[in-house]
Structures are given as C-alpha cells and as structure tokens.
N, C-alpha and C positions, 0 to 999 in steps of 0.2 A: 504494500500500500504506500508505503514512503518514498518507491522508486515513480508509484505512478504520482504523485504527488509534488514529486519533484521535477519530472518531465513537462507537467502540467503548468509550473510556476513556470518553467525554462520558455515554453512555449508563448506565456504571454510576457514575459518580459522581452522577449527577441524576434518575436516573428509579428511582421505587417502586414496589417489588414485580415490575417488569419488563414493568412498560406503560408505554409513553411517552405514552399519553393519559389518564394518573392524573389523579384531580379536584385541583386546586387546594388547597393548605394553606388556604388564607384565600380572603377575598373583600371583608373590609368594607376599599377603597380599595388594594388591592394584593395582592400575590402574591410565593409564594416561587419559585422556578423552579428548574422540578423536570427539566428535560431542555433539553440542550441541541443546536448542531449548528455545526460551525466550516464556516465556508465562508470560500472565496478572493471576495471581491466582484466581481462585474462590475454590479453596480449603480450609477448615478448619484447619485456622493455629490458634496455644496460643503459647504467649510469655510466657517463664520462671518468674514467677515474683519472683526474687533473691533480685532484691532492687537495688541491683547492688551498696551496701556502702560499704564504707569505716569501719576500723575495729573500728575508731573512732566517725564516725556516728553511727556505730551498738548500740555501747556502749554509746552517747549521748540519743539516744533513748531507753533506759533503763533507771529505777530508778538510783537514786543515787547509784554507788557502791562502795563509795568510794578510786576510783583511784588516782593515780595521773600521768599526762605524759599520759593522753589520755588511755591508759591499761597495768598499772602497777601497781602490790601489794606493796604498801608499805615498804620500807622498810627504815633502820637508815640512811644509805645516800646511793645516786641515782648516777651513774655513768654512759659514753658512754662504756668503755671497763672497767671493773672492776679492779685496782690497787692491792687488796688486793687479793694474788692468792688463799688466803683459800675460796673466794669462787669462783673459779675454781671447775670446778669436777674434781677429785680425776685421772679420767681413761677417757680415747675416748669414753668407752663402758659406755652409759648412759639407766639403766631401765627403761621403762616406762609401765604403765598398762593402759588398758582403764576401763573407769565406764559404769557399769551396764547396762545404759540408756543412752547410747554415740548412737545418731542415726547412719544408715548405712554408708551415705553422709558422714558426719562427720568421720567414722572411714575410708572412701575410702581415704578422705582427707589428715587427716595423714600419713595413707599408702602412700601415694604419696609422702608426705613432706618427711618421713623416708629415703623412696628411692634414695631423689635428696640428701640428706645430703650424703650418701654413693657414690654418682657419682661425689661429687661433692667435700667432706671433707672427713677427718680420721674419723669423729662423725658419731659413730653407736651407734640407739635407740634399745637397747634389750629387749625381753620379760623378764618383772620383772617376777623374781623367789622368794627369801626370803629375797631382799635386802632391809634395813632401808631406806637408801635415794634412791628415786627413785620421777619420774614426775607420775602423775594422768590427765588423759585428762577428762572433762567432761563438760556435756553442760550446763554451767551458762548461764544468763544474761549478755551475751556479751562476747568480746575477750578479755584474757587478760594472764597476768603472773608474776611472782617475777622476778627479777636480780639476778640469778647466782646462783649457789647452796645454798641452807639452810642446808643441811645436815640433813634434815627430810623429811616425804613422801611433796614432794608438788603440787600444782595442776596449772593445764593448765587448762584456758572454753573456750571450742570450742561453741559459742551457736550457736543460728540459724544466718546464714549469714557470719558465719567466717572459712565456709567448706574448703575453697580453700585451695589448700598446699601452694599457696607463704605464706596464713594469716597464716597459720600452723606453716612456716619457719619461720614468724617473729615473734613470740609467742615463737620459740624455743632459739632462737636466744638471747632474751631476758632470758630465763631460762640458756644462756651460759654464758651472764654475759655482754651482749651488748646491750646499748641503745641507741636511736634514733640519727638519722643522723644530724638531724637540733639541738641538745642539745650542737654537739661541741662547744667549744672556740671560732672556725674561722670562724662559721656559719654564723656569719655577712656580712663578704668577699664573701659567695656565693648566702645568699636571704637575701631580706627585710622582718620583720615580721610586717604585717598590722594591727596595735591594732586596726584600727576603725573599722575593719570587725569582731574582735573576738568578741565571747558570754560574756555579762560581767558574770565576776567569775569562767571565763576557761580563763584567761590571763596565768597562772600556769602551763597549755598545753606545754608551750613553754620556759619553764624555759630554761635558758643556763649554762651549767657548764664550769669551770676553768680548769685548766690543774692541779691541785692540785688532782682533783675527776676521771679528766678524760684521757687518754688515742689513743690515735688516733692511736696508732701501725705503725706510719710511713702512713697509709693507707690514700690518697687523698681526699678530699670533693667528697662524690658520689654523685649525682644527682638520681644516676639509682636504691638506693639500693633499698632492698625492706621493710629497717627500717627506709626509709625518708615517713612524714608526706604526705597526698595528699594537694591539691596547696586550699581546700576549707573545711578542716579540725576546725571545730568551729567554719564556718562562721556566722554571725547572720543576714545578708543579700544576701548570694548566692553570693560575691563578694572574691576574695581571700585572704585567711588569711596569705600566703606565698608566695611573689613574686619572680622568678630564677632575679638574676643578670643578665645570659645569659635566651635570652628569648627561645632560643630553645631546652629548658629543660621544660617550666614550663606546659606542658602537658605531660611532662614523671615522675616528682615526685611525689609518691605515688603509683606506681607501685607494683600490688603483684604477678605478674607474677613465677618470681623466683630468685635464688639469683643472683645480680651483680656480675660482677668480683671482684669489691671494698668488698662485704659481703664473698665473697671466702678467700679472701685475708686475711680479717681482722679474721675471723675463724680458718686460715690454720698457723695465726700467732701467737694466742694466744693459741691456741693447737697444739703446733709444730707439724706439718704433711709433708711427703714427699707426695707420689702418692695420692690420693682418694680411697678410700675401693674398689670400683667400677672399673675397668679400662676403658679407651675411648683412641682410636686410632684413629689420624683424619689426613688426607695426601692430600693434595691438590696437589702434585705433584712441588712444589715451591724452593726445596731444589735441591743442586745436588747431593745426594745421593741417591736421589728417594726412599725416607722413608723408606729405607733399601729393597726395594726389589732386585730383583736379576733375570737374563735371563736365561731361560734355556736353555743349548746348544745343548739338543738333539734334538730341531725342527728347522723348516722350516727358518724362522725370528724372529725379535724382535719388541718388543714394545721400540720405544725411546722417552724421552723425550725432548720435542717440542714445542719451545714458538709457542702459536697463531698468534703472526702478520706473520708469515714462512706459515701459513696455509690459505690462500683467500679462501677456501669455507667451514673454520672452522670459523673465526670472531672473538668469545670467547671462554674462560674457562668455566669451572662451580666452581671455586674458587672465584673469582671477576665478573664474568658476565659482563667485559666491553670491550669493541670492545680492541684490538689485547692490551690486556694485561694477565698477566697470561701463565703457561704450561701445558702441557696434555701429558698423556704415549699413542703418537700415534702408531697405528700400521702400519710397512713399508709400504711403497707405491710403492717399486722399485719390485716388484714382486706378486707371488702370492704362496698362503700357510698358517700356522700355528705359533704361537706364544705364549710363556708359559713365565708367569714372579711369582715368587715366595715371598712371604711378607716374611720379617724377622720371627723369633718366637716371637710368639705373647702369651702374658701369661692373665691367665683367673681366676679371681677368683669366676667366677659364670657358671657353664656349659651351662645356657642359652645364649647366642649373638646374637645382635641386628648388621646384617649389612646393610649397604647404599652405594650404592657406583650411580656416575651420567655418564651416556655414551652417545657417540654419535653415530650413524649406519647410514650414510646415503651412499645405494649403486647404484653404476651404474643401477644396473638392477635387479629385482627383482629375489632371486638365494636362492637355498635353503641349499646350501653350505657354506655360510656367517654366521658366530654364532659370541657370544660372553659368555663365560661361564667361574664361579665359580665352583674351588675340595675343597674341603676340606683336609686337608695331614697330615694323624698320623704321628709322628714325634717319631724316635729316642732318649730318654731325655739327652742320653750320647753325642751323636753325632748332632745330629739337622736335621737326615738326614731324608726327607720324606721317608717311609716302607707303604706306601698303602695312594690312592684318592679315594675319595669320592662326587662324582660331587653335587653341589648343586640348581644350578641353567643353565638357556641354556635361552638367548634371539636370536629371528631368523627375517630374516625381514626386510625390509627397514623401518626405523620410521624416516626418512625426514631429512628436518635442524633442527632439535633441540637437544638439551641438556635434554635426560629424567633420571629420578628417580627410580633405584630398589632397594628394599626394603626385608628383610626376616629374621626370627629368624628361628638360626640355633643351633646344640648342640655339644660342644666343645666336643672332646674322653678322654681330658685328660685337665692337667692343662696350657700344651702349647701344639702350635698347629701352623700351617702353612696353608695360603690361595696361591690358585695357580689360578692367573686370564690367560685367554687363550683366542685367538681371531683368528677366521679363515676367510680370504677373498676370492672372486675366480676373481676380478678383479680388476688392478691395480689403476684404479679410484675410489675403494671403499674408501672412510674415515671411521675410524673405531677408536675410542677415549675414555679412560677411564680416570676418573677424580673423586677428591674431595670420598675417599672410609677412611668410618665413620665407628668403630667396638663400643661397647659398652657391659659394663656386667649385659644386661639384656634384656628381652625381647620386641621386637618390639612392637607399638601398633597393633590394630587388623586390622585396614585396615589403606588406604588414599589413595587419587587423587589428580592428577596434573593438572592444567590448566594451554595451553598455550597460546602465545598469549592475556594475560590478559588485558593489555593498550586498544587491541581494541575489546575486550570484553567490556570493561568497556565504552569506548568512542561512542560505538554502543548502549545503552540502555539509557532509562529514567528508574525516581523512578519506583517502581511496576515488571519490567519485571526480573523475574526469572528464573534460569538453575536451569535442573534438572539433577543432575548426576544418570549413569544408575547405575541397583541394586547393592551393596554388601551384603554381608556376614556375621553376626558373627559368632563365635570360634565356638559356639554350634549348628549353622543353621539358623538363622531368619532372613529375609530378608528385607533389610534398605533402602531409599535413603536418599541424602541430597538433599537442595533445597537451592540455593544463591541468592539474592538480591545482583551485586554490587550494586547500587544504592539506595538501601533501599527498605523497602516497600513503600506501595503508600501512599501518603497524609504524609509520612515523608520528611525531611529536606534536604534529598542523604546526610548528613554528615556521617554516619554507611553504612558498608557492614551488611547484616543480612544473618545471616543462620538457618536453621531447619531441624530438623532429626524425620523421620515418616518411619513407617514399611510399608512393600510393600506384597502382596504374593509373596510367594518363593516355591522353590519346594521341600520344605520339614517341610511343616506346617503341614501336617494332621499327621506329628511323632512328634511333638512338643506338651510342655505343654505354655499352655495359662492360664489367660493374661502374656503378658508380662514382669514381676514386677520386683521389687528389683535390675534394671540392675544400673548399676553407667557410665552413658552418659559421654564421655568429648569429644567436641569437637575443635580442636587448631587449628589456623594457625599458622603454623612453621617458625621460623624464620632459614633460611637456612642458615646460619653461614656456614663459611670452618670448625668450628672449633667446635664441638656437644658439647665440653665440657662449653662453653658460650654462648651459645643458650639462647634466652627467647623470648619462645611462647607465646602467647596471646592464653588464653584457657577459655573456661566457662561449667560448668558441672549440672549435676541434677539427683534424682535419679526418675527411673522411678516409679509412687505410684500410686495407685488407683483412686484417686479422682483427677486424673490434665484432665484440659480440660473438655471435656463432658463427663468422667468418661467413654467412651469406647475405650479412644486413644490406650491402648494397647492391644487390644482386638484382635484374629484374623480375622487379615484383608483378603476381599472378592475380587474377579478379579469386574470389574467396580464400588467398592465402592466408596465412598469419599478418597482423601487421605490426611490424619491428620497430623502433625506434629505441634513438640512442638520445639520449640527456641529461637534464642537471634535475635532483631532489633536491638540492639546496638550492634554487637558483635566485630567490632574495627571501630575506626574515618579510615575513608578513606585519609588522612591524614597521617595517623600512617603508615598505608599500605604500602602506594607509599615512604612514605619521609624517614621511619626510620627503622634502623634496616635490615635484610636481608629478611623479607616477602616476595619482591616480588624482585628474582633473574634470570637474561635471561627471561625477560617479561613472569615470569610464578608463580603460586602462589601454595601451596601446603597443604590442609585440611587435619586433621588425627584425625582418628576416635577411640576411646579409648572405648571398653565395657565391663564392669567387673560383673560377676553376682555376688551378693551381700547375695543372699539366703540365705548361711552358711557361711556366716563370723563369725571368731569363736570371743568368748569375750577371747583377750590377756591380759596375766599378771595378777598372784596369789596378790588379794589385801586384802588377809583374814585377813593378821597383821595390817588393819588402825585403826585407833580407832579417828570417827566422833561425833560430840557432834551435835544430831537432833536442828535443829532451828536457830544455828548460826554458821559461817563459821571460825575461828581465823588465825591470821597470825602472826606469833613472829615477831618480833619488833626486831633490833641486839642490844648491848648494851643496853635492856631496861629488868625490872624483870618482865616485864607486858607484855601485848598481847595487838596489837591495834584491833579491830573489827570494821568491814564496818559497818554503820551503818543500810542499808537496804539490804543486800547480799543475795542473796537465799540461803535457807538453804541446805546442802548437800540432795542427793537423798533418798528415802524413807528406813528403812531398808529391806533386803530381808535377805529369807531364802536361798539365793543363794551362795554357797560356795567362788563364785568368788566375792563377795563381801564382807562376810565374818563381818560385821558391829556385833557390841555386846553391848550390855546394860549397863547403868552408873553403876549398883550393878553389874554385872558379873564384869566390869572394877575392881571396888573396891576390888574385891575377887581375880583377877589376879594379880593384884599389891599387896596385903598384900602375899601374897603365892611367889611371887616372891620375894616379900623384904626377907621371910624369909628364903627359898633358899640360896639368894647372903651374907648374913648371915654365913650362914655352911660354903657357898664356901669361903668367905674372912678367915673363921678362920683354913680352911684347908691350906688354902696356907701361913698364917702364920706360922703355923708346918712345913710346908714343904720346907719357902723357900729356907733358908741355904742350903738345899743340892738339889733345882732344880733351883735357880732362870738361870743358866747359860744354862740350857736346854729346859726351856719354852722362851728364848729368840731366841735359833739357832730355835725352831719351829713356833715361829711369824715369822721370817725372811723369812720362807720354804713357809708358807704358803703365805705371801705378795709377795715374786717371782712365785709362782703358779700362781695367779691371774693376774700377768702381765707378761705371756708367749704369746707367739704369736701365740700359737693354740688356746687361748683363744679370743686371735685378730682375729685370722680370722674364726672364730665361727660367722655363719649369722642365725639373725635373722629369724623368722617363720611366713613371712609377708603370709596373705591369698595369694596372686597373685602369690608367687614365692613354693608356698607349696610342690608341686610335683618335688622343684627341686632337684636334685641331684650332692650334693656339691661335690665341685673336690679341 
C-alpha cells in the first residue's frame, strides 16, 4: 500500500495535465522531469570506489615523501602568499606539459582545472612549446607541489585519487605561490588546532607562519577555500584535527569542489587581473537598468521589470527563490501580443557559449500561440546595430507554476554579439516570466535534469526507494539514465543523496562502437547561484574502464536486460543539500551530466628538453648549493622512445653539455669583438623581443585543451 501510495504522490507532483507521457519542457541538452517512479532496486548497482580522501590522506597513505604542509616540495622558506615577487611567474600565461603516463582521468582533471582558472582568473595554462620554466603534471605517489615559481621545469603529481580539478586547482595554486588557509597568522581567530587528535610526527602539518613570511593580500579568513585543510586531516583517531570557531563551517573546510570567492580574490590580487580570460554574464534582473537590455519598439508590448510581491500567482524569483522577494522581466499582462527585448553587446572570447536562462509559462489555457524564444543578432561592430537573427531556441506550452531551467550551447558569429529574448501571449491571464539569464565562454555540459518539487520528493520516500530519470543522450548517441536515492540506498544511514549512471538501449546502438570505454563521467549537482561566476558544484567523476563492476557494465546493453550502473552513495550529506549553498532553489534541484570521450586525448606539451636522473627525483633547495632529495620519492617515469618525452642518457647529457660549453665559448668571444659597436642594438632587440611576448595577441592566444579542439577562435 505504501509503494502504491507513493507512486500516486510521484504522479501528481510531476506529471502535467495527467499524462505521464507529457512532451518534455525542453530539449536543447536537457530536460525537466516531469514524472517520476520510486522503486526498491534489484538492479546491479557498484559504487565508484575513489576512497573519497583527502589530498592529505592520499599522501598519508603513501611512503614517506618527504613533504612538508601535508603536499608541499620543499623549499628554503614556506609562505601563505609569496612576499618575494621573483617567485611570481614572470607572465599570466603559464606552460604546462603533461607526462607520458598521466592517466586519462587525470588529464580530464586538469583539463577541467585549466578551464575554471580561465573562467574564473587572468591564469592561463599553455601548451609548453620550448619554454625553460614550465609545470610537468605527473602521477607520483600522491598530490603534491613546490610554492611559486622555481624558474626550472617543475613538477605537479597528480596520483591516483587527486583527479579532481578542485585537487588540480589546489596543487596549482600552490605552484602560484599560495599556501594553505589555516598557515595564516590569524588562523587562530578562526579554528582550534586539536594536537591530541594529530598523528605524532605530523604536528608540522600545521605549522603557522608570521606576517614576516606571509601575506594575506587584504583577503578574509576563508573557510570555503579550497587550500583550507579538511576538519580530519592527520587525524590518529577519526576525531578532528581542526575545529571552525563558527561551527557552521566545520563540515565545509576542506572543500575541493572549486575555487572560493576568497581563492579568486587572492589570485586576481597577486596577479593583477581585471575580467577572467573567460567571460560570464549573469542578470538576475535586480538592477534598474535591467542588465542593459533594451525594448524593442517595433512590436506589440514589453517585457517590464517587476518585483514579485506585485505578482500573486508568481510568488518568487528565480534569483532568490523566496516568497515575494526579488524581480522578473514580466511580460505585459494589459493585453495580448509580442515582445522583443534586446541584451547589451555582449563580447566573447570563445565562439563557443554556454547559455541559461530560468522562465516561467504558466497559461490560461492550453494555446499554441504562446512561445517564449531566443535570436541570436549579428551585430554591426561600428554601430551595434543588429543586421540579421538567428533564432535559437522556441519553448511552447503551458509548464505550470514553476520556475524551469533552459539550457544550450550556442556559437557566437563574431567577437560581439546580441541576444534578442521575445515572448508571445494570446491571453491576458497568461504569466509569462524571464529570469536569472547566465552566458559563459564555453560550452555547456552535455545534458541535465530538473527536479521539482524536491522537499516532497524527498519527504515521500524511505532509504532504498529510487527515481529513475527517463533516457538521455550523449554528444555521440549512447543512451544513459540516472538513478537517485534521496535517501540513500538501503541499509544506509539516509545521511547521502546517492546517484548512479548506467547505459540504457537507445536507438542508435547497432551504429555505435562498443564497449563503452575511455568516456570521462562527471556527474554534479549545481549549485544554482544568480551569479555562474561563484558557483561550487558538488561533483564526483570516473573514467569508464574495462574491469569496473562485473566487467560487462559497458557493454551493449539488451531491451529487458539487467540495468547496471556505476556510482557515488555518498554523493552529498543531505544536509549540505537543503542547508547550504544554492542546491536546492524554488524547491527544485538540478543534476548535470558531463561526458567527455577520452579515446584521443592527445599527450600536450613538447617535454623533449627535460633532463630526469632514472631513480631519484631532486628538488633545489633556494639559497642552498645543494639539492634536498625525498628520501623514498618515486623515481621519474621509465625512459621512452617517445618524442614527447624526449628523456636522454647520463653520457648523451655529458656530451650535450661539453659541446654546448664549447659553443657558449665562441659565442662569448664573438660578442667581445663585437661589443663596442653592437652593444646599443642587441639591447633595442631584447627590448623588441620582451614586448613581443607581452602583447595581447599573445594574451588572448587559447590554449589547445582536447574539449575545446574544434573550436574556432574569434
């Protein structure tokens, strides 16, 4: 009776007009789900087993590596922000290569990490070409990295378990010359540090530095970064080794999510930066300029802006999501007809865009004259005037009381460009409501779904009972679902939402190649910020490989076979969900589905000029004539005959460097002959050349990330 009971609630909370095979809200890259169905699983589910640690657990459970500060190379002195600017890098544009043997995972990871640095700072990771200093990613024993530039190749180890791009960003982070949150001066003012919990002989973990060393750039005690320690970091009995002063932090530190505003900040200061590489345009509608759009006057009505308490069968925004707060670019209600509003120029420096924007449609009567729809508008670059639309999107339909999500990567004509949203009613009691529209310079993920009404979603079920969302899509055709536990699975604790992603037939398997493999999984709940450029999703990934599970998960799947799926029971405290952050906005929560084939990912970045000594790893020491060496470090990767690797022999060494000494030789005694009469023209061509280098076509040169490979820079 419970099961029918609760099919029966699922039924009216999600299904319109009382067909549960209602078309779809949307379609460009996702869907709202509109019907649900709780079931007890007997399906073949496996958890990812990722470990789910910390970069400082990773690295505890490794040999000795000699760190110090949990994953840090050694160096002469240790700093939060680095005082001494010569180890600043030189430029914004930092090379980086990957190694030989950098698994898939791992390089999706970076990729990721790279990406959010550009969306988010001036720091862009270039493909190393023939640059002396440059970063090296590779997968050591554990996570780790030097403070701030060395001015030689140096290395990042990404190992197993530090895939993730926050553990990515905070590993870079470190290579920018920034250390750990809890190291400040003032760190005392915001946590207790617990010595009876810590491991004796890792007290050193948690060294604290003086404002002599360190630096705080004006920037506040973060809680949120994501170079603060986690709350059970070296514990030696599961008990916290760092307690928050305020206690409603102390299950948010340790986050690797992505960067805080606080890690923005302190980035964007010590690398003077104005915009992000990347652009993001986010309009809640909250201003009175209405984020510079603009009415056009050749139609019917307008869209005005309109606080929600003025609206009784509106309620909320999709800004705030709380009863009569917030405004929204309603469309007129004193008539019937057409409405065109126009975005400012909007400038791009990636031809791919990622838009979002949140509507509302709810009509008197079911009409099929009622739309809401995206142009796109080449723009005159002299004038700004729109010279041709290009529609992008068309939603039709009554979709109820709610506030839904559309979604869609589109391709910019030029470097600026104008969005022209338009909304057509045929009845005066139609509400018709655009809110909260997000641009970004890059492409959208590949799908994601909306659930609404989640509170009694959630309030309806025990552990065990699962929603199945219906099929999507990837890029190339293979057919997916998800599957949600709010409550967890069975014989769990309900403190985790759990999710899992398993292949489904589709109807275009038999043109497909099989198994499955090498895709790079991420699945996030979004946190629906107004604001896309401070977002931090909660995300967990995997790549898909041959031997997970019963070794046929990927396999093509059969119409009544088993249905498989592989994913997280821990994938956020429910907790986290309801109480923090913007998760869960107008009682709705929103999955996004991320699949990247990983097949041909190329090896980036010429590393033919390293020169590695087989067996042990060195790291200069500053002020020292000596090298310090980990004492059990793994030894760099095997040699290859592989060009991108490029590794060479102690006698070839020896024979490069005597030939070269004797070279620099000639050359020194040529330029003594010569200087008298050049020295004052080999100085104007240093000059020529160091302004070459920091030109701004050089700055806005993007990188050759795999994801963005086909794009076509503007």
């Amino acid at each position: 009776m419970r099961y029918l009971t609760l099919f029966l609630v699922a039924l009216a909370i999600f299904t319109v007009q009382g067909e549960p095979n209602a078309p779809k809200i949307t379609g460009k890259g996702g869907f709202i789900q509109k019907s649900v169905e709780f079931v007890k699983s007997n399906n073949k589910e496996f958890d990812y087993e990722d470990g789910d640690l910390d970069i400082f657990d990773i690295n505890a459970n490794s040999h000795d590596l000699g760190l110090i500060d949990g994953d840090v190379i050694p160096q002469a002195q240790e700093r939060s922000a680095v005082n001494d600017v010569s180890r600043y890098w030189p430029t914004t544009l930092i090379p980086v290569a990957y190694g030989q043997s950098l698994p898939l995972l791992a390089q999706a990871g970076i990729d990721e990490a790279r990406l959010e640095y550009e969306m988010r700072t001036c720091i862009r990771y270039i493909d190393r070409t023939d640059e002396d200093s440059f970063i090296l990613f590779r997968p050591l024993s554990g996570c780790f990295s030097s403070i701030g530039c060395l001015g030689i190749p140096q290395q990042i180890s990404i190992g197993s378990g530090c895939e993730k791009h926050g553990t990515v960003q905070h590993e870079l982070m470190h290579a920018l010359g920034i250390y750990h949150q809890q190291s400040r001066p003032d760190r005392d003012n915001y946590v207790n540090i617990e010595l009876q919990n810590i491991q004796e002989g890792t007290e050193n973990n948690f060294n604290k530095y003086d404002f002599n060393t360190v630096d705080d750039k004006r920037v506040p005690y973060d809680y949120e970064s994501v170079m603060h320690y986690s709350d059970q970091g070296f514990s030696i009995n599961g008990q916290p080794t760092i307690v928050t002063k305020d206690p409603a932090f102390q299950f948010v530190i340790g986050q690797r999510r992505t960067f805080s505003e606080g890690d923005v900040q302190m980035i964007n200061t010590m690398y003077p930066c104005g915009d992000p590489l990347r652009h993001s345009f986010s309009c809640g509608f909250e201003v009175e300029n209405e984020c510079g759009y603009t009415q056009q006057t050749d139609d019917d009505m307008n869209f005005v802006q309109t606080a929600v308490a003025d609206i009784p069968t509106l309620g909320t925004d999709n800004t705030f999501g709380q009863k009569n707060e917030g405004t929204v670019m309603l469309l007129e209600s004193s008539g019937v007809g057409t409405a065109n509003m126009a975005s400012m120029r909007m400038t791009t420096n990636s031809s791919e865009q990622c838009l979002r924007y949140s509507y509302y449609m709810n009509l008197n009567q079911d009409n099929q004259r009622a739309e809401i729809s995206v142009s796109l508008g080449e723009i005159d670059e002299v004038t700004g005037e729109i010279i041709s639309l290009q529609r992008l999107d068309s939603i039709k339909n009554d979709h109820g009381d709610y506030w839904n999500l559309e979604r869609l990567t589109f391709y910019a004509p030029a470097k600026h460009y104008k969005l022209v949203f338009s909304a057509t009613n045929s009845d005066i009691k139609d509400v018709i409501a655009i809110d909260d529209i997000q641009i970004q310079d890059r492409a959208c993920d590949t799908t994601y779904v909306q659930v609404h009404d989640y509170t009694q979603v959630y309030n309806s079920v025990e552990e065990g009972d699962a929603i199945f969302t219906d099929t999507m899509y990837t890029d190339d055709g293979y057919a997916f679902q998800l599957k949600m536990y709010p409550r967890g699975r069975e014989g769990r604790d309900g403190t985790y939402f759990s999710v899992y992603f398993g292949l489904v037939p589709g109807v275009n398997d038999d043109e497909l190649q099989w198994p499955f493999l090498n895709r790079h999984v991420r699945v996030q709940m979004e946190d629906q910020d107004a604001d896309v450029r401070i977002s931090m999703n909660q995300f967990y990934q995997y790549l898909t490989e041959s031997d997970q599970g019963d070794g046929t998960l990927w396999d093509k799947p059969t119409e009544g076979g088993d249905f498989k799926q592989l994913g997280f029971s821990s994938f956020i405290r429910n907790s986290d969900l309801f109480e923090t952050k913007n998760f869960l906005k107008n009682d709705a929560i929103v999955l996004s589905i991320q699949i990247r084939d990983m097949t041909n990912a190329p090896q980036r970045g010429n590393i033919g000029d390293i020169f590695e000594t087989p067996g042990e790893l060195s790291f200069t020491v500053e002020s020292s004539n000596s090298s310090f060496v980990p004492p059990s470090l793994p030894p760099p990767e095997p040699e290859s005959d592989s060009a991108a690797e490029g590794l060479i022999s102690f006698s070839s060494a020896i024979a490069v460097a005597l030939v070269s000494s004797f070279l620099v030789f000639l050359m020194m005694a040529t330029v003594l002959l010569c200087i008298s009469n050049s020295h004052q023209k080999s100085i104007n061509a240093i000059t020529k050349v160091t302004a070459k280098r920091n030109t701004i076509k050089d700055v806005e040169t993007f990188h050759n990330l795999n994801y963005l490979e086909n794009e076509e820079k503007v």
